[in-house]
PDB file of the backbone (N, CA, C, O) and the ligand in Angstrom, with CONECT records:
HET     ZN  A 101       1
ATOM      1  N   UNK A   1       4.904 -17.378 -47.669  1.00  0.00           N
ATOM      2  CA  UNK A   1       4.579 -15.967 -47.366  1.00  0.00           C
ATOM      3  C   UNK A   1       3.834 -15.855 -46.053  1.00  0.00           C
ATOM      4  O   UNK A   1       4.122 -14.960 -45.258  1.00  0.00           O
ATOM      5  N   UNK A   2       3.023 -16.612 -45.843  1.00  0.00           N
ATOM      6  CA  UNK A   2       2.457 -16.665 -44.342  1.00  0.00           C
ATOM      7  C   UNK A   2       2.912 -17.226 -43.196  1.00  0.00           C
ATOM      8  O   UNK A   2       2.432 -16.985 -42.088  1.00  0.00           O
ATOM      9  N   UNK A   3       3.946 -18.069 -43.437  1.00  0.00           N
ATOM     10  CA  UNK A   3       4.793 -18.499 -42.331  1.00  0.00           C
ATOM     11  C   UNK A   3       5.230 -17.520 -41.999  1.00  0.00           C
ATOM     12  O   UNK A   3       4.878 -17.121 -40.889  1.00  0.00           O
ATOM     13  N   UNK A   4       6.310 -16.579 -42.895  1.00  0.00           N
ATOM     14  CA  UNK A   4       6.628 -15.028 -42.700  1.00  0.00           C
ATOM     15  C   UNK A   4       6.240 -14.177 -42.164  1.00  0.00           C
ATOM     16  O   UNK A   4       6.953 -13.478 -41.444  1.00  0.00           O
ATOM     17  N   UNK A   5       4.584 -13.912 -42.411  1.00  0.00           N
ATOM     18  CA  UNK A   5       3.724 -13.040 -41.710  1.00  0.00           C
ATOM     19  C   UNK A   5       3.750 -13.688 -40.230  1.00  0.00           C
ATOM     20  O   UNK A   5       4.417 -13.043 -39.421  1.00  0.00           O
ATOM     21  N   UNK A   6       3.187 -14.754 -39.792  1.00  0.00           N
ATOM     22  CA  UNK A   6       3.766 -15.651 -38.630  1.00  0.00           C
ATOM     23  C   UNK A   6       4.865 -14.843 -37.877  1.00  0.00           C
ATOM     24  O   UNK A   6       4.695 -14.008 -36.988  1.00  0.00           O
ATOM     25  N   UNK A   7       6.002 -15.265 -38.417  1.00  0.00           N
ATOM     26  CA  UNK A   7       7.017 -15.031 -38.358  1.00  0.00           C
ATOM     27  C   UNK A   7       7.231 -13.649 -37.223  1.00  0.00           C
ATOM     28  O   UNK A   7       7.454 -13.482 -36.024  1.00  0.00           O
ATOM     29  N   UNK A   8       6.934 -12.580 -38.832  1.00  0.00           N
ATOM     30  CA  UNK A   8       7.142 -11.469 -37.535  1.00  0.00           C
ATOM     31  C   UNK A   8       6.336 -10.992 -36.963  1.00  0.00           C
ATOM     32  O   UNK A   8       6.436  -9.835 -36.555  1.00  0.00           O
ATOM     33  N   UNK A   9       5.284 -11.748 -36.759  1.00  0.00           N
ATOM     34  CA  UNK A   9       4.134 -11.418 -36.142  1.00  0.00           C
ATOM     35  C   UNK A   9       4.497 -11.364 -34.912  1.00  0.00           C
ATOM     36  O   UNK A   9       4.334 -10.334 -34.258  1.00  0.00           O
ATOM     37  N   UNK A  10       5.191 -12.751 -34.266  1.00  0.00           N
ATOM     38  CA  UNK A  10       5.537 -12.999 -33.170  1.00  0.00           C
ATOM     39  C   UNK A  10       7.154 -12.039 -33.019  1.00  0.00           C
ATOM     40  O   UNK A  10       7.436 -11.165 -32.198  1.00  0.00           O
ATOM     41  N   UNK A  11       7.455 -12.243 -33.421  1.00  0.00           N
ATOM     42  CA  UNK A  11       8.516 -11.027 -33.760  1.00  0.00           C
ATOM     43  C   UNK A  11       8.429  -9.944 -32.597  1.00  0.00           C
ATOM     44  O   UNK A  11       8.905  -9.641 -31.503  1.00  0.00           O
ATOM     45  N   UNK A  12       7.533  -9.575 -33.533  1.00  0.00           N
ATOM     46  CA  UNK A  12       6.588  -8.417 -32.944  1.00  0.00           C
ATOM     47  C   UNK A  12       6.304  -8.406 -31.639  1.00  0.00           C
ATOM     48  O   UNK A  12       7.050  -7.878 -30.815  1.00  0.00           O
ATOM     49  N   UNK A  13       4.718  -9.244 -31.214  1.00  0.00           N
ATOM     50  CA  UNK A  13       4.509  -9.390 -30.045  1.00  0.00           C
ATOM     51  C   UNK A  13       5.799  -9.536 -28.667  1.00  0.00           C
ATOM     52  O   UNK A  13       5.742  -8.957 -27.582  1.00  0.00           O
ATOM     53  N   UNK A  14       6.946 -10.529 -29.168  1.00  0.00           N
ATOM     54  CA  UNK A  14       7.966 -10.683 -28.137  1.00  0.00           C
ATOM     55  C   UNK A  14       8.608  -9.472 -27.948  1.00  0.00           C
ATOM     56  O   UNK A  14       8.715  -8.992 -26.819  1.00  0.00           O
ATOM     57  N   UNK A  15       9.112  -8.848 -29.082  1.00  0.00           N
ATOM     58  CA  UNK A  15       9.514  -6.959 -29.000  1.00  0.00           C
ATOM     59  C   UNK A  15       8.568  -6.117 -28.056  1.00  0.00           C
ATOM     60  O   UNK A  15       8.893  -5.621 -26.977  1.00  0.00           O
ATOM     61  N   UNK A  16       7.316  -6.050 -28.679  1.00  0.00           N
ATOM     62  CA  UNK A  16       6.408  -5.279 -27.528  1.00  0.00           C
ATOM     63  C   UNK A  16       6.558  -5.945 -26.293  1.00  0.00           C
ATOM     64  O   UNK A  16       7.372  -5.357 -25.582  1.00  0.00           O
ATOM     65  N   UNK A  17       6.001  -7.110 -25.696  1.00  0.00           N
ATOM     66  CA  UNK A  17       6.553  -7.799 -24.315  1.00  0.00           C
ATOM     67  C   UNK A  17       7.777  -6.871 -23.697  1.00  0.00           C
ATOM     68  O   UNK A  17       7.650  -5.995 -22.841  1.00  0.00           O
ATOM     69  N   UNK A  18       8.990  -7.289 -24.349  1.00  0.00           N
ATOM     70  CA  UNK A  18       9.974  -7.040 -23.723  1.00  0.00           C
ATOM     71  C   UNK A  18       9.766  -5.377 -23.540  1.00  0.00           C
ATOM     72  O   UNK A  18       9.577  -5.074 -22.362  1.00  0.00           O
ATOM     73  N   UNK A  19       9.766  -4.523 -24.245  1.00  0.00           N
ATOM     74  CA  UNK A  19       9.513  -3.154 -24.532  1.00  0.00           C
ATOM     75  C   UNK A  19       8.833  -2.964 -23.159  1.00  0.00           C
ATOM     76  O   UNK A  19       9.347  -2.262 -22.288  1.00  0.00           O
ATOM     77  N   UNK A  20       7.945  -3.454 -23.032  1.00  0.00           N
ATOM     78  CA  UNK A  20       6.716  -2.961 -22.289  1.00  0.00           C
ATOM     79  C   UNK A  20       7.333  -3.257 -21.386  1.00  0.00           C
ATOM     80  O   UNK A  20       7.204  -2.290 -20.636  1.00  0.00           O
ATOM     81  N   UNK A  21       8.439  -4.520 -20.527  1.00  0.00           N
ATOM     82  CA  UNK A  21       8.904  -5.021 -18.952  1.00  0.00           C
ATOM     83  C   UNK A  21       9.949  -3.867 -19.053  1.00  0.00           C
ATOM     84  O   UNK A  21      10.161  -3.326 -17.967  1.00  0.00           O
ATOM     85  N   UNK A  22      10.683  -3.344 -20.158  1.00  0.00           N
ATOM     86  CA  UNK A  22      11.833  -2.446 -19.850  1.00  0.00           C
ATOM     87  C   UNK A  22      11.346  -0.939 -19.195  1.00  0.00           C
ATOM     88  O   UNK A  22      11.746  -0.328 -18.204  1.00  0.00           O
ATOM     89  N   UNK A  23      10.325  -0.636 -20.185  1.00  0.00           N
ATOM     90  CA  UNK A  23       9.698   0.475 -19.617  1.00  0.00           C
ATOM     91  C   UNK A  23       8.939   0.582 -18.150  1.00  0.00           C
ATOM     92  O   UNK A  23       8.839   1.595 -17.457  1.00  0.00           O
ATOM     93  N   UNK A  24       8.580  -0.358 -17.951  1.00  0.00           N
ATOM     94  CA  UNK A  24       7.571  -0.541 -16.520  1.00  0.00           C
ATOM     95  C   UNK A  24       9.018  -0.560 -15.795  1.00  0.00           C
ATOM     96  O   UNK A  24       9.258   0.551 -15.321  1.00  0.00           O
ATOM     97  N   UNK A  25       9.941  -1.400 -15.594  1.00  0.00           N
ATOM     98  CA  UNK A  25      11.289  -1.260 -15.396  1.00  0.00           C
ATOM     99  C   UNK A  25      12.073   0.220 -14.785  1.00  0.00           C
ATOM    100  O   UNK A  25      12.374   0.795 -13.739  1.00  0.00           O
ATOM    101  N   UNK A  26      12.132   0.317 -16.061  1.00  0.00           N
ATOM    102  CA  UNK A  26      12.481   1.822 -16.273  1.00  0.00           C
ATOM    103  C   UNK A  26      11.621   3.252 -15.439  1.00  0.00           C
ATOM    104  O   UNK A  26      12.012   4.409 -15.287  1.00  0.00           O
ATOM    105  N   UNK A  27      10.612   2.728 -15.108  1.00  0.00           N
ATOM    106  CA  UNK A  27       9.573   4.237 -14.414  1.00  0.00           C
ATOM    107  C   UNK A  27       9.881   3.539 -13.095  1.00  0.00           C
ATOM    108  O   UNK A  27      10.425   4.340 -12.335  1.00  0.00           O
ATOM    109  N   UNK A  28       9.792   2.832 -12.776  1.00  0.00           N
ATOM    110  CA  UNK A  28      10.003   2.198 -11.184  1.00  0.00           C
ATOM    111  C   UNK A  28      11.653   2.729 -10.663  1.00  0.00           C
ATOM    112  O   UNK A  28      11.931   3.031  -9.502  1.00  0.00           O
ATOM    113  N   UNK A  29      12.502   2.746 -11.689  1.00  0.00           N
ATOM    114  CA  UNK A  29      13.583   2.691 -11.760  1.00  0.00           C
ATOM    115  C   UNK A  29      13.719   4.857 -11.220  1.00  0.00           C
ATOM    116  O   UNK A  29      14.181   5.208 -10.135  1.00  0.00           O
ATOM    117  N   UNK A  30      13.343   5.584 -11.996  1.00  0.00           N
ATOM    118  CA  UNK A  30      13.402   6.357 -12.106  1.00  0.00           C
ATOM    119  C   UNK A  30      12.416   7.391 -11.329  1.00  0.00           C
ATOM    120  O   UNK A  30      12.485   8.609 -11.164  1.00  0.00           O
ATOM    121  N   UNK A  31      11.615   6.562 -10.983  1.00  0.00           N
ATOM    122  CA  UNK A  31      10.241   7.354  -9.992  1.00  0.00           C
ATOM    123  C   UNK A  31      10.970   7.089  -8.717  1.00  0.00           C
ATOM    124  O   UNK A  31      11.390   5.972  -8.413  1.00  0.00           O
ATOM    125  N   UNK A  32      11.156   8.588  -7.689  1.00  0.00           N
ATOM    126  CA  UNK A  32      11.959   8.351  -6.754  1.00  0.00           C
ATOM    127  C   UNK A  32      10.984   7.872  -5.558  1.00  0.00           C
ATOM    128  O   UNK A  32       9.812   8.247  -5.557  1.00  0.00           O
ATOM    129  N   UNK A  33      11.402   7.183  -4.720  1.00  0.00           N
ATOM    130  CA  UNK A  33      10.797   6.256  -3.448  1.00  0.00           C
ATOM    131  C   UNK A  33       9.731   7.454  -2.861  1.00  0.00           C
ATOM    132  O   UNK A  33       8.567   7.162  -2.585  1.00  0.00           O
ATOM    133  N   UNK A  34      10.221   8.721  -2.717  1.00  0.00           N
ATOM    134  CA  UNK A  34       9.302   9.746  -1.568  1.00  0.00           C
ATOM    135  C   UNK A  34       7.714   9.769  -3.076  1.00  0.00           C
ATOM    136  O   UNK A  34       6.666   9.505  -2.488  1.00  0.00           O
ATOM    137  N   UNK A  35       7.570   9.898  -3.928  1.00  0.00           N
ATOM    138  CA  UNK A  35       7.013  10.330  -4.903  1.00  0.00           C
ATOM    139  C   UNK A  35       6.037   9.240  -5.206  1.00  0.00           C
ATOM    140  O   UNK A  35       4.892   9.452  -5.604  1.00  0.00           O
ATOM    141  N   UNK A  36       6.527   8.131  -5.008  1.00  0.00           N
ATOM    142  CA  UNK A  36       5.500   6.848  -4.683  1.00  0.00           C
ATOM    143  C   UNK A  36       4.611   6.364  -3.373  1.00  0.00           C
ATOM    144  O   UNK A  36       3.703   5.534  -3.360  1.00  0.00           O
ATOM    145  N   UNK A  37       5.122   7.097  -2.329  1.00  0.00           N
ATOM    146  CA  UNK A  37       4.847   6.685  -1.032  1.00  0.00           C
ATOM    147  C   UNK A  37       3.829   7.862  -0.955  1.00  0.00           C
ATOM    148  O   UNK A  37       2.990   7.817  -0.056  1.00  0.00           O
ATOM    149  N   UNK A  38       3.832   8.868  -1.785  1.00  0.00           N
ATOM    150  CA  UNK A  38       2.943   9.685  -1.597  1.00  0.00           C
ATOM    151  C   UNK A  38       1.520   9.135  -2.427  1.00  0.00           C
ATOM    152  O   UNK A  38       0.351   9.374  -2.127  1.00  0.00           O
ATOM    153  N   UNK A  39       1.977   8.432  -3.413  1.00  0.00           N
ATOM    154  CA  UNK A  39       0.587   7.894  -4.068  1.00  0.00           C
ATOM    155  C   UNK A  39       0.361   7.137  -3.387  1.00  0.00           C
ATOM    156  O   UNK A  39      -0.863   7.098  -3.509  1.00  0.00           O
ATOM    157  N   UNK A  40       0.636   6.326  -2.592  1.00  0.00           N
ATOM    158  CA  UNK A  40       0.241   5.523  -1.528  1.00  0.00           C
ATOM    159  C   UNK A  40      -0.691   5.476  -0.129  1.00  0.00           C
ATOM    160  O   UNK A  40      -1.236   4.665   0.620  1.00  0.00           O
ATOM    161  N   UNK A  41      -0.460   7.140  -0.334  1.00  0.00           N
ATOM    162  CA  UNK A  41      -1.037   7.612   1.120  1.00  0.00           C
ATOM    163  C   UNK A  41      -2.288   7.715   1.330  1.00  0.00           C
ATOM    164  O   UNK A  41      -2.705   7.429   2.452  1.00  0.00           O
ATOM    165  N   UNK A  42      -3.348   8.216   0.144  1.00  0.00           N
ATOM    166  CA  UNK A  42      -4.663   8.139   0.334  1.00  0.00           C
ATOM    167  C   UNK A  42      -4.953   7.228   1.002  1.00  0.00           C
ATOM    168  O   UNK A  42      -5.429   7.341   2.131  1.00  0.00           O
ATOM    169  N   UNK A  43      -4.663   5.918   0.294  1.00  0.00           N
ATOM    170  CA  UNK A  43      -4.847   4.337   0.963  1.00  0.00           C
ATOM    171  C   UNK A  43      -4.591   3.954   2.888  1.00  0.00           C
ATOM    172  O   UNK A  43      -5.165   3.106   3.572  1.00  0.00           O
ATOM    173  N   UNK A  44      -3.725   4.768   3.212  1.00  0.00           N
ATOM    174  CA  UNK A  44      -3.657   4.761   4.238  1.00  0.00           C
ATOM    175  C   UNK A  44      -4.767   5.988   5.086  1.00  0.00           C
ATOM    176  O   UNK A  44      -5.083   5.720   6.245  1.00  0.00           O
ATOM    177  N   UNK A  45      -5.028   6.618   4.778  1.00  0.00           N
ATOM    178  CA  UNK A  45      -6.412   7.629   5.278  1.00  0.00           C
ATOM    179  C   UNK A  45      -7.794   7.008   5.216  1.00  0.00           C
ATOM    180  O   UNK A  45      -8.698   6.983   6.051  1.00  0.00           O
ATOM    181  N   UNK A  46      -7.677   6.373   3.639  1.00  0.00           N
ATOM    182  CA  UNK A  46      -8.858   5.514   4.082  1.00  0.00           C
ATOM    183  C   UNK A  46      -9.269   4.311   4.861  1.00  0.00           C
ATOM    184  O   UNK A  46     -10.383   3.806   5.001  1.00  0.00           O
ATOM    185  N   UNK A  47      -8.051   3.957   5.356  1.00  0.00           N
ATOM    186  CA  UNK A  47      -7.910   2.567   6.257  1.00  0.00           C
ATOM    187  C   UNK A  47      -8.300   3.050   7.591  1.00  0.00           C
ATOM    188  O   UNK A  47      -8.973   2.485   8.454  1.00  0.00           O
ATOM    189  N   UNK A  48      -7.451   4.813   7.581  1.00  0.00           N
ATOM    190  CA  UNK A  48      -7.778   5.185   9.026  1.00  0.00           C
ATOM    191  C   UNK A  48      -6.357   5.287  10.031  1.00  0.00           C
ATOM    192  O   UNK A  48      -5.589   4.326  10.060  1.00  0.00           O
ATOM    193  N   UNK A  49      -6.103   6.428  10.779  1.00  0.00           N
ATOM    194  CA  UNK A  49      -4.916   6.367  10.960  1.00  0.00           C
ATOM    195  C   UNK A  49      -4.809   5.477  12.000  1.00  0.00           C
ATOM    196  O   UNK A  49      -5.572   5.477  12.966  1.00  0.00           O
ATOM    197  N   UNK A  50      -3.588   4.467  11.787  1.00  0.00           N
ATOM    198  CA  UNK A  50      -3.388   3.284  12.978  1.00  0.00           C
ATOM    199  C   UNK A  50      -2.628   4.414  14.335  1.00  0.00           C
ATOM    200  O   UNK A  50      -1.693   5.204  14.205  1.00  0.00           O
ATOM    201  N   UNK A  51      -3.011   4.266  14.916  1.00  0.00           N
ATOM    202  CA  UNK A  51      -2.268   4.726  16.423  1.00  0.00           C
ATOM    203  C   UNK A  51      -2.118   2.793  17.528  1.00  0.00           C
ATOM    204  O   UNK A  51      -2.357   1.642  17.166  1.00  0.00           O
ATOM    205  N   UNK A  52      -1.640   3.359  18.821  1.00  0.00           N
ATOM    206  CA  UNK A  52      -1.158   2.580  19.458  1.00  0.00           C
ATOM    207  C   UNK A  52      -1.662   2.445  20.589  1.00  0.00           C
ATOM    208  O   UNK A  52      -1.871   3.477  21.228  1.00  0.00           O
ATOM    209  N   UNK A  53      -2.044   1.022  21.240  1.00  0.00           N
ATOM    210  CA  UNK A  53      -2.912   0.771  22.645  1.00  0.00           C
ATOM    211  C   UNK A  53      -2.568   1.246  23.679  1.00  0.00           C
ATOM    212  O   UNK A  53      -1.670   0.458  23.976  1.00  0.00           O
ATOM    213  N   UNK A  54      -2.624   2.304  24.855  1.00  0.00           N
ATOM    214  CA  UNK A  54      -1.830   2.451  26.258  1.00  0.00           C
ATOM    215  C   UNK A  54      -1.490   1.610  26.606  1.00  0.00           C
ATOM    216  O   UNK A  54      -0.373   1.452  27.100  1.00  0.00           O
ATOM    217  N   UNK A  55      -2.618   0.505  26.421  1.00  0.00           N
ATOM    218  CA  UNK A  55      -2.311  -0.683  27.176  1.00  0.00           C
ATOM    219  C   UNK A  55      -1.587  -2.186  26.669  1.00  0.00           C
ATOM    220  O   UNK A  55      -0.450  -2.630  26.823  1.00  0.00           O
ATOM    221  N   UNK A  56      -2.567  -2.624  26.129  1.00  0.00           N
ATOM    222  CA  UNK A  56      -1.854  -3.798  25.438  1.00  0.00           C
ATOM    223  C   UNK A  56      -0.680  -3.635  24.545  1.00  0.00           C
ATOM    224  O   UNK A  56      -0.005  -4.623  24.254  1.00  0.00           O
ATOM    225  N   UNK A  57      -0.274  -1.979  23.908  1.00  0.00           N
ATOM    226  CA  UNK A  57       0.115  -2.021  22.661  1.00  0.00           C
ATOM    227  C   UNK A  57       0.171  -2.312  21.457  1.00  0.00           C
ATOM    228  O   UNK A  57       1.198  -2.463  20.796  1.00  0.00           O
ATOM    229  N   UNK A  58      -1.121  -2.424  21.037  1.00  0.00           N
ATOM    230  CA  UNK A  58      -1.064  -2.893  19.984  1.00  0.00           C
ATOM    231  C   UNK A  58      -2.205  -2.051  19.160  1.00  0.00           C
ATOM    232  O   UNK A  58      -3.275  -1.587  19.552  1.00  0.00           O
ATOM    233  N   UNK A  59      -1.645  -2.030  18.011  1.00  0.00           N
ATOM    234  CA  UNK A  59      -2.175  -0.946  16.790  1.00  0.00           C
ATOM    235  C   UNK A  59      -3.505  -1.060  16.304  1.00  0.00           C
ATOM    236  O   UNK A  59      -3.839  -2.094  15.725  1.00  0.00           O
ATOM    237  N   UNK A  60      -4.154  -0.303  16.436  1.00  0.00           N
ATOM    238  CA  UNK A  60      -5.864  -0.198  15.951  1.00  0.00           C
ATOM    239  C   UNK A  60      -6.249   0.916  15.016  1.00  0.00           C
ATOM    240  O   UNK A  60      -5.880   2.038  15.364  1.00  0.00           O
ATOM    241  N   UNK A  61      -6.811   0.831  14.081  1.00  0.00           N
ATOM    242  CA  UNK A  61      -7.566   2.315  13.325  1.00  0.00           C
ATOM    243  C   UNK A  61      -7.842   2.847  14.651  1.00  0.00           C
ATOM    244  O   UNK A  61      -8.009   2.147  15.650  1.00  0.00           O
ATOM    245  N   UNK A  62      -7.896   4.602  14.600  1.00  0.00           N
ATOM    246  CA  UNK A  62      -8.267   5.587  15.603  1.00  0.00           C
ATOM    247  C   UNK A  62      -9.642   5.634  15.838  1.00  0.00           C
ATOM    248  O   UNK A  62     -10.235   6.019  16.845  1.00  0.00           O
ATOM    249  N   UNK A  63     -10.287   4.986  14.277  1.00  0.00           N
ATOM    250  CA  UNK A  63     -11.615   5.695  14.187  1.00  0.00           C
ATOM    251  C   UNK A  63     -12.814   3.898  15.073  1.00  0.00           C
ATOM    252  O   UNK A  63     -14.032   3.777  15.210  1.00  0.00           O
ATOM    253  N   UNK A  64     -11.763   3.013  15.396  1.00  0.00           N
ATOM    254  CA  UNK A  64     -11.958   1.720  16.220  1.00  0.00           C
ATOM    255  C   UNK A  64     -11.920   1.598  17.166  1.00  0.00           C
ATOM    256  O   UNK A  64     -12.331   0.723  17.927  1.00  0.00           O
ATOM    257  N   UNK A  65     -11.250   2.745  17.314  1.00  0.00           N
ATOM    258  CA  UNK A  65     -11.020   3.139  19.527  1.00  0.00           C
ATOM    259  C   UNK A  65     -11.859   3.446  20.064  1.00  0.00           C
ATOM    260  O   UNK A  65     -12.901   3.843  19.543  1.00  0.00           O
ATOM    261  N   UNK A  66     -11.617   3.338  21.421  1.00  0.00           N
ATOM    262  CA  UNK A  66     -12.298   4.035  22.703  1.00  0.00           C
ATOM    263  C   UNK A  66     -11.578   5.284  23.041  1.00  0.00           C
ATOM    264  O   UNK A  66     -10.481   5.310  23.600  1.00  0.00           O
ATOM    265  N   UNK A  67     -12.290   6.361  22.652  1.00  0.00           N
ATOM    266  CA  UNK A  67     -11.258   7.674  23.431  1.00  0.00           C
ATOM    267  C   UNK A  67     -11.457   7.734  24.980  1.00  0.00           C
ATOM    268  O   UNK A  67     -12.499   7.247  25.418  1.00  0.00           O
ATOM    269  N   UNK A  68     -10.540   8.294  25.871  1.00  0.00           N
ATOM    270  CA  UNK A  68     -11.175   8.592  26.940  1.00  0.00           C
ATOM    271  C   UNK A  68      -9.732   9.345  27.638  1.00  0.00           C
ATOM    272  O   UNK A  68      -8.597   8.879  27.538  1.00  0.00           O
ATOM    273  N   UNK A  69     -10.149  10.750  28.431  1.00  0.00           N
ATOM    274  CA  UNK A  69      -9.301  11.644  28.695  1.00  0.00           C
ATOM    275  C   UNK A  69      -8.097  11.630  27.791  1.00  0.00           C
ATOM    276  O   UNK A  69      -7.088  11.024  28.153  1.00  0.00           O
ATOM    277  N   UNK A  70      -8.140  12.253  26.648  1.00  0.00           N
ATOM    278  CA  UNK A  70      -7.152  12.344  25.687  1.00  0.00           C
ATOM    279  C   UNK A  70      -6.358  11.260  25.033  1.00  0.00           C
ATOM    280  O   UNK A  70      -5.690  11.444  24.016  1.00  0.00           O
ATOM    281  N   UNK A  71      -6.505   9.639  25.930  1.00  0.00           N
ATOM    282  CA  UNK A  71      -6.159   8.573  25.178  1.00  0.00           C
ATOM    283  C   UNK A  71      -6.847   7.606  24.636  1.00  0.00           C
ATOM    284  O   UNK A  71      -7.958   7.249  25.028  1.00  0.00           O
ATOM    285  N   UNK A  72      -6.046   6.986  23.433  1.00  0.00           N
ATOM    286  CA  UNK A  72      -6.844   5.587  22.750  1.00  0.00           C
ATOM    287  C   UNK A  72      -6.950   4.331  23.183  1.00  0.00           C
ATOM    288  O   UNK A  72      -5.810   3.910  23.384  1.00  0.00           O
ATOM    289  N   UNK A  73      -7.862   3.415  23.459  1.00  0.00           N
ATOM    290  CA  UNK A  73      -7.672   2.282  23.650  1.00  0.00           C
ATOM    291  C   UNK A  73      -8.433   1.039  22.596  1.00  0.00           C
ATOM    292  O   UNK A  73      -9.573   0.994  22.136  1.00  0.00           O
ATOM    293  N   UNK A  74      -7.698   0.446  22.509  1.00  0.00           N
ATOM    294  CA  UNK A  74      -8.253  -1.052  21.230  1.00  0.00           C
ATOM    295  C   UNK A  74      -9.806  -1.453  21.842  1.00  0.00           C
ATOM    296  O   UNK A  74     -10.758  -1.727  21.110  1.00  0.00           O
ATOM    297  N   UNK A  75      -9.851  -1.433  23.098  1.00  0.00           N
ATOM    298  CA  UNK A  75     -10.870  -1.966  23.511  1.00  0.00           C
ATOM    299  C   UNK A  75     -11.543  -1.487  24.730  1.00  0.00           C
ATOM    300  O   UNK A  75     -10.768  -0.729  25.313  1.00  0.00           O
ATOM    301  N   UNK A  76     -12.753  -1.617  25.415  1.00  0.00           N
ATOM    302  CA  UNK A  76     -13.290  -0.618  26.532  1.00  0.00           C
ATOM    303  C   UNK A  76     -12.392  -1.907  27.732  1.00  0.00           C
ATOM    304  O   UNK A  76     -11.942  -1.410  28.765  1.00  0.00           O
ATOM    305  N   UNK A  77     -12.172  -3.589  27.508  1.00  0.00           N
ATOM    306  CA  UNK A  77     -11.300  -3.480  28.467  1.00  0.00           C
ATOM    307  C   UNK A  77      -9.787  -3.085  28.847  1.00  0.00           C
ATOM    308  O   UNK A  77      -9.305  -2.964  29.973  1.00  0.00           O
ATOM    309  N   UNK A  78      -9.196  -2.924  27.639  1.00  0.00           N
ATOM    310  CA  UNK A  78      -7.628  -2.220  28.283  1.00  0.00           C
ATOM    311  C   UNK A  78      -8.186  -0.647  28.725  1.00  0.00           C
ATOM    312  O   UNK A  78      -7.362   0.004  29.368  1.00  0.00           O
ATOM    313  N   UNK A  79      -9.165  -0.148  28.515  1.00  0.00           N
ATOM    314  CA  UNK A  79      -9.888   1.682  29.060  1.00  0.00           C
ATOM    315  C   UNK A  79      -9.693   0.904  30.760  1.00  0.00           C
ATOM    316  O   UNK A  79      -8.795   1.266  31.520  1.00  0.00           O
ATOM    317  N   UNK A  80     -10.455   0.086  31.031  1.00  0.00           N
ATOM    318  CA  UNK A  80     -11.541  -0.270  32.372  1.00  0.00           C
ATOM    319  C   UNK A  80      -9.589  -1.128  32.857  1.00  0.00           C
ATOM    320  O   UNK A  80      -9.739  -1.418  34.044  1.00  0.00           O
ATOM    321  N   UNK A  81      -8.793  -1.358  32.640  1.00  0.00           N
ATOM    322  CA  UNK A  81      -7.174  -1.686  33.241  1.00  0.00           C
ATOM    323  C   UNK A  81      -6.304  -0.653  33.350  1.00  0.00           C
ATOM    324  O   UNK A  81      -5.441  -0.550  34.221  1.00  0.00           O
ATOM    325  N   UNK A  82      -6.615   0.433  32.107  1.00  0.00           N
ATOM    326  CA  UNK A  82      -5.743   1.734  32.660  1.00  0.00           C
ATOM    327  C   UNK A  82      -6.141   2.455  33.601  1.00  0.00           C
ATOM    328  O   UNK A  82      -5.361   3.372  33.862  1.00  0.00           O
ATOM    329  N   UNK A  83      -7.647   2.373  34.620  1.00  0.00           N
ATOM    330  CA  UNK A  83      -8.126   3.472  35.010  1.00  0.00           C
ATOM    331  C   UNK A  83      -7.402   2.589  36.915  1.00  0.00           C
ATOM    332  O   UNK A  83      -7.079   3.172  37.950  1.00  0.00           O
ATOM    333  N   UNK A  84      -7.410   1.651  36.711  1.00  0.00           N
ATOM    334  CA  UNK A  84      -6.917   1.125  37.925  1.00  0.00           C
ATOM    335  C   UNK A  84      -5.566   1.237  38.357  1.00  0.00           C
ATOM    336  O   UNK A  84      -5.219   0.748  39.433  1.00  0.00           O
TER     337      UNK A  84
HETATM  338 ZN    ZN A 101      -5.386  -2.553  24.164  1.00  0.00          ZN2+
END
C-alpha cells in the first residue's frame, strides 16, 4: 500500500513538472513579442538612455556624458577632439 502511495506520489510530482514546462511554454508561446518588450522597458530607463559618441562612437548612458552645445560625448576628451 505504500509503495503505491510512492507510486503516485511521483506520479504526481512528474505530471505537475511537465504541466508547469507546458504552461510556461504555452504563455511565451502566446504572449506576443511587442507586449514583452514593453515589460522590458522600465529596465532600460533605469539603466539610462544609451545614446552615441560624436566622436569615438561608441554608446554611453546619457546621464554619463558630457553635454556641450547640444551634443553628447563619452568623455571630456572626445568634447576637447570635436572642438578642433
Ligand atoms: Zn567618445
Amino acid at each position: 500500500m505504500l509503495k503505491l502511495l510512492i507510486f503516485f506520489g511521483l506520479l504526481f510530482g512528474v505530471f505537475y513538472f511537465f504541466y508547469y514546462k507546458v504552461k510556461t511554454f504555452f504563455t511565451n508561446l502566446l504572449t506576443p513579442p511587442q507586449t514583452r518588450e514593453k515589460t522590458s522597458e522600465p529596465q532600460s530607463i533605469n539603466k539610462g538612455e544609451m545614446v552615441k559618441c560624436h566622436v569615438c562612437g561608441t554608446y554611453f548612458p546619457s546621464n554619463t556624458g558630457i553635454k556641450k552645445n547640444g551634443k553628447l560625448y563619452c568623455s571630456s576628451e572626445c568634447m576637447s577632439k570635436d572642438n578642433q
